[in-house]
MIKOLBA-611825 format. One record per residue (C-alpha): x, y, z. Coordinates in steps of 0.05 Angstrom, whole numbers, padded with zeros to 5 digits, always signed. Last residue first. Layout:
N
XYZ/...
// end
This chain:
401
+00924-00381+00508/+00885-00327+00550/+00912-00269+00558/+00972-00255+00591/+00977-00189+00636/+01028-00147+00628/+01034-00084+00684/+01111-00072+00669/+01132-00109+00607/+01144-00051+00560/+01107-00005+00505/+01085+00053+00539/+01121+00115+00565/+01109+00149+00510/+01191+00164+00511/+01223+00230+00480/+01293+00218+00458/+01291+00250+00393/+01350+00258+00353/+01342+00267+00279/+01367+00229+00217/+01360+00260+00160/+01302+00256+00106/+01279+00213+00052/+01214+00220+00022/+01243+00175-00039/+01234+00102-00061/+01297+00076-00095/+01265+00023-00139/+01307-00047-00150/+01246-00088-00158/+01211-00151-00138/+01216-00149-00064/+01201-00068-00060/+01145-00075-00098/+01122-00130-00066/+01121-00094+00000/+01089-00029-00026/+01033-00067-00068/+01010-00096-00001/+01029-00025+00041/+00986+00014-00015/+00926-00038-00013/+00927-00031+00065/+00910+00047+00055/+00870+00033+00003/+00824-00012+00036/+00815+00032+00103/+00801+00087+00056/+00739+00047+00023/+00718+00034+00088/+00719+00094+00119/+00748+00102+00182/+00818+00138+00160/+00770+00191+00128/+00734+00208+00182/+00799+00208+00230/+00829+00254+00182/+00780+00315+00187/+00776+00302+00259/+00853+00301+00272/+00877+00251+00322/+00885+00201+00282/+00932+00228+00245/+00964+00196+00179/+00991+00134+00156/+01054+00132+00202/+01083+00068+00184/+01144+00034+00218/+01200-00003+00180/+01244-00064+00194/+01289-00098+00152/+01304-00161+00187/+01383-00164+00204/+01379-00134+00285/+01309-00146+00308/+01303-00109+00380/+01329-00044+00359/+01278-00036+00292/+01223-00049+00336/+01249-00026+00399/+01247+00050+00366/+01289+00097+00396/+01359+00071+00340/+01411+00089+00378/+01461+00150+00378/+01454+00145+00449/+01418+00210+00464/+01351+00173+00424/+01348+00170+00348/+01297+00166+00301/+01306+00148+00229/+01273+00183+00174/+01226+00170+00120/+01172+00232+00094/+01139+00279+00145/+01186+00291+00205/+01179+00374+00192/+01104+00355+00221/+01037+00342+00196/+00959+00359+00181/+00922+00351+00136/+00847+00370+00119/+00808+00315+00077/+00802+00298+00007/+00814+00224-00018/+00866+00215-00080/+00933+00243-00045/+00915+00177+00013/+00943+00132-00055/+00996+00172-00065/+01018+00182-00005/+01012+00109+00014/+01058+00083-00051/+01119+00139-00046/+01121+00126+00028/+01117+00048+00032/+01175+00048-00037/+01213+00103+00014/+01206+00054+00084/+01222+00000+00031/+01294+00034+00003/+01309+00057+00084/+01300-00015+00103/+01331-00045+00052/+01391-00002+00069/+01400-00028+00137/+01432+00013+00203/+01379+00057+00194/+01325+00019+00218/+01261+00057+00184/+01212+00109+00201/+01162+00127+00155/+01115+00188+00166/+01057+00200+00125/+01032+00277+00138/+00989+00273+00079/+00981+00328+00025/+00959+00404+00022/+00993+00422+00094/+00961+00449+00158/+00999+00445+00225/+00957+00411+00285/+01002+00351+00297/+00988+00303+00352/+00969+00236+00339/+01001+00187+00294/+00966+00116+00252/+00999+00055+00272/+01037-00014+00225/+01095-00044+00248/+01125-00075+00187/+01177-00138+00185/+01213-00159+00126/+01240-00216+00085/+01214-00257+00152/+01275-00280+00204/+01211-00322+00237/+01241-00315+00310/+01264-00262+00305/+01203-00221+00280/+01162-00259+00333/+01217-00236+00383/+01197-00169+00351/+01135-00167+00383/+01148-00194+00448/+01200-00145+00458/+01143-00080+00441/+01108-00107+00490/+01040-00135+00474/+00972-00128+00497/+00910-00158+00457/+00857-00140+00424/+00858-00198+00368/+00898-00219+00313/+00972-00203+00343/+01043-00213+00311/+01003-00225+00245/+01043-00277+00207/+01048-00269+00121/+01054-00321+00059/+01059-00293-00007/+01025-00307-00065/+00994-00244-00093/+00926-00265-00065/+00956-00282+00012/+00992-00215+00002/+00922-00178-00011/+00892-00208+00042/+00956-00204+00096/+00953-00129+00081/+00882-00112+00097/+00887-00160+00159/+00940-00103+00177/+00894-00045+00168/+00848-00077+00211/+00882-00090+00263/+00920-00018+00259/+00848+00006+00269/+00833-00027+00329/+00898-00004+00367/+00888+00067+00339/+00822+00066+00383/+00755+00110+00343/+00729+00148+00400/+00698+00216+00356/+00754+00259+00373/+00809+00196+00353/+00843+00158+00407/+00922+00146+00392/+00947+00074+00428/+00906+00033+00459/+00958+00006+00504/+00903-00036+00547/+00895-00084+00506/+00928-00069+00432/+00989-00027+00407/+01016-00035+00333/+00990-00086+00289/+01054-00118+00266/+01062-00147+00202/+01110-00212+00197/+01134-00228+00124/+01151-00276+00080/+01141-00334+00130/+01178-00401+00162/+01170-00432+00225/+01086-00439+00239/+01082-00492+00292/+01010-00508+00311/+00970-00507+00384/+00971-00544+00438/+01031-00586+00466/+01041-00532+00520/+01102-00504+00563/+01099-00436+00574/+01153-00381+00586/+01137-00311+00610/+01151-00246+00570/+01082-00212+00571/+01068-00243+00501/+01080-00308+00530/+01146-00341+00509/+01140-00416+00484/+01172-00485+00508/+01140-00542+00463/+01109-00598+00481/+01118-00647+00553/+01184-00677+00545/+01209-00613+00531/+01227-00573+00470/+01255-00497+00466/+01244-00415+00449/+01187-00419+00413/+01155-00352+00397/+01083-00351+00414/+01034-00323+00373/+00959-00317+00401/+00902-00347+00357/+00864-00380+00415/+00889-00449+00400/+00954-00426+00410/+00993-00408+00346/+01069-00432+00357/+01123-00395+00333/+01187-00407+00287/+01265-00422+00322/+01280-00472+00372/+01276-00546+00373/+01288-00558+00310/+01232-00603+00284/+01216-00672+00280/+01142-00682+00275/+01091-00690+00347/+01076-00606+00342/+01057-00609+00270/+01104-00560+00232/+01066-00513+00184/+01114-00479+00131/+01090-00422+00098/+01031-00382+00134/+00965-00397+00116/+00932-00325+00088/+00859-00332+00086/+00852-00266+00111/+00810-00236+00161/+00786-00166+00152/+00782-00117+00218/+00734-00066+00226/+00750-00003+00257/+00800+00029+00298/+00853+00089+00310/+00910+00109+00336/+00966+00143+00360/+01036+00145+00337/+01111+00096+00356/+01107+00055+00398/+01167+00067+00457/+01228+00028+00464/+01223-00027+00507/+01257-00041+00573/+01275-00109+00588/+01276-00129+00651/+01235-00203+00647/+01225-00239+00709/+01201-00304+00690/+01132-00336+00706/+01136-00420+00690/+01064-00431+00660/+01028-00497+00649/+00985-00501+00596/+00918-00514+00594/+00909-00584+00569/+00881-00590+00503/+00828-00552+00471/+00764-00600+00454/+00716-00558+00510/+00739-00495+00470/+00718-00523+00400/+00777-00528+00354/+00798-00474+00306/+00799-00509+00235/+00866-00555+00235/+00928-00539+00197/+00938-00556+00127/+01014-00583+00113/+01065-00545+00085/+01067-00481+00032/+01100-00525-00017/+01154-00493-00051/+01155-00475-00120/+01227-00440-00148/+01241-00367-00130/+01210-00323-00178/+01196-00271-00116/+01142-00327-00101/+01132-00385-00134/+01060-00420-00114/+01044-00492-00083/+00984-00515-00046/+00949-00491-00116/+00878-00464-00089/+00817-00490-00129/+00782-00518-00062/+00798-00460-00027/+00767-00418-00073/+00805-00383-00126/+00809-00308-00123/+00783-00275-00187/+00815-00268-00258/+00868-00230-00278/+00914-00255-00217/+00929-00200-00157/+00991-00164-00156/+01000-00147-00223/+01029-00087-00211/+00967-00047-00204/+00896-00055-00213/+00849-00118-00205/+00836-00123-00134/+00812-00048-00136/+00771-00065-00194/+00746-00118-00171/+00726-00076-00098/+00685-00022-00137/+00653-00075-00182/+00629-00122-00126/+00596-00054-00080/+00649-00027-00045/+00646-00051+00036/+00598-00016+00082/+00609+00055+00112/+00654+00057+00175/+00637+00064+00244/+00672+00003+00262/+00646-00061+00241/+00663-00136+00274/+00661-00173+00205/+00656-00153+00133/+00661-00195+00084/+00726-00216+00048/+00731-00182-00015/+00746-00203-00090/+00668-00182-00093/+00653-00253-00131/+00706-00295-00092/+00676-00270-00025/+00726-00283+00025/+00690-00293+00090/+00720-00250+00144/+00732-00279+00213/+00733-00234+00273/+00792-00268+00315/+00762-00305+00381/+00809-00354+00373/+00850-00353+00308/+00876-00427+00297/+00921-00429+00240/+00893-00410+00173/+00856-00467+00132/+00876-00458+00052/
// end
């Protein structure tokens, strides 16, 4: 399958031998598993990923059944990434005031390579077919997501990620997808910085193209709300979620912080808790990361908050944008571990870590959409008000779409 344009995304070969993509833009991280090593990782658990290895693009099915629903046609190829002097027009771009205040990000953290999947999302809409005229995103030619918000006589009408409106006729259409992860922070909101300079923005990237790999393999189509370095407010990225109404919507960061010492990982899950899908996947996530971090040895540390919990400012309210902004998509937020702790950060920048860790929130989701588990961690509510400060409109600059 040909993704959507991904601009000056770090493109991963899949390597249908190694069940791996290759790696790309490397963090200081050991080199991939050796073919066995990563087989046998694609191999185990659930059922996830077929018996035998990846097909290529050329033996890819265009249709596949996911969560036993009937077949459904994952819509029509889009374009390879054009060359820049073929883009189209730059758009034009109407600057709107936008107020909103977001809720903080959640954690700190970290960086390192990121994977690229060959994930297409489900339904493809070329920009000249009928189509509603709001609702799904458009993919710039540069790999940014825009969520459409109308049609004019001129393309579509799209919001920027720093909340301004654009009207282009580049780029392609995605409307319909299992499920939007979220690469927390990016640009200039870096997020959590480990002792050694490892960015929690970079490694949430990476983490996250983790995911989308081992979801494209089991079937099921996924959106990245950001592929590259990029800012975006916390409004911006659940607009995406909005605007694609996915099965469920992760925001993926590693924390910063604690110094207390404990034998396991200080995971932290925080979920909407106005929807019980969320809570049951924030404790299927919890149950499936801790167990897989459990099997790599480093020092620990973490807080009373360690397990799945909802945070809640003086309100009542849920703190977190994420879960605030996208009312009726289960949202959760993952706290791997903390970045900010040396012992950890090693670990959370090796490779073979870094492919666990997005393993566990693969085999988490489907889990959780194929099953009635419970999960567990669970923990009460708490009241938190504290604000990072970060997160919101003020100081956006758009990149380049």
């Amino acid at each position: 399958m040909v993704r959507p344009p991904v601009g000056e995304r770090t493109v991963l070969t899949a390597d249908v031998d190694s069940a791996e993509p290759s790696a790309g833009r490397a963090l200081a991280a050991p080199s991939a598993p050796d073919a066995s090593e990563v087989v046998e990782l694609a191999l185990a658990d659930l059922g996830m990923i077929p018996d035998e290895a990846p097909a290529t693009d050329d033996e890819a099915d265009p249709e596949v059944e996911v969560l036993g629903a009937t077949e459904r046609s994952l819509g029509a190829a889009v374009e390879d990434e054009p060359e820049a002097a073929s883009t189209t027009e730059t758009p034009t771009t109407t600057t709107t005031s936008t107020t909103t205040t977001a809720a903080p990000t959640t954690t700190t953290t970290t960086t390192t390579a990121t994977p690229t999947t060959t994930t297409e999302p489900e339904v493809v809409v070329p920009i000249d077919d009928e189509a509603p005229d709001t609702g799904g995103v458009l993919i710039s030619p540069r790999g940014i997501v825009l969520p459409v918000v109308g049609r004019s006589s001129n393309g579509w009408r799209a919001m920027t990620p720093c909340g301004n409106e654009v009207t282009t006729d580049a780029g392609d259409r995605v409307v319909s997808v299992d499920f939007v992860i979220d690469p927390g922070h990016g640009g200039s909101e870096t997020g959590a910085v480990s002792p050694g300079g490892t960015l929690e923005s970079d490694l949430n990237l990476r983490i996250a193209e983790i995911v989308e790999w081992y979801l494209d393999r089991a079937g099921y189509s996924v959106l990245l709300t950001r592929t590259s370095d990029i800012r975006m407010p916390l409004r911006s990225r659940a607009e995406i979620a909005n605007a694609m109404q996915p099965r469920a919507f992760i925001s993926i960061h590693h924390n910063g912080g604690a110094t207390r010492r404990q034998s396991t990982p200080g995971t932290e899950m925080f979920v909407d808790g106005g929807n019980p899908e969320a809570k049951r996947l924030g404790g299927i996530l919890f149950e499936e990361l801790t167990n897989r971090l459990s099997a790599f040895d480093a020092e620990w540390v973490g807080t009373v908050h360690n397990g799945v919990s909802t945070r809640l400012n003086d309100n009542g309210d849920d703190l977190y944008g994420i879960h605030r902004f996208t009312p009726g998509v289960p949202s959760v937020i993952t706290e791997a571990g903390y970045l900010s702790n040396a012992s950890e950060a090693a670990l959370f920048t090796d490779n073979d870590v870094q492919w666990a860790h997005g393993r566990a929130i693969a085999d988490g989701l489907v889990r959780w959409a194929t099953s009635a588990d419970a999960g567990s961690g669970y923990l009460a509510d708490f009241v938190d008000p504290t604000s990072s400060g970060t997160g919101g409109f003020q100081g956006c600059v758009d990149p380049a779409l």
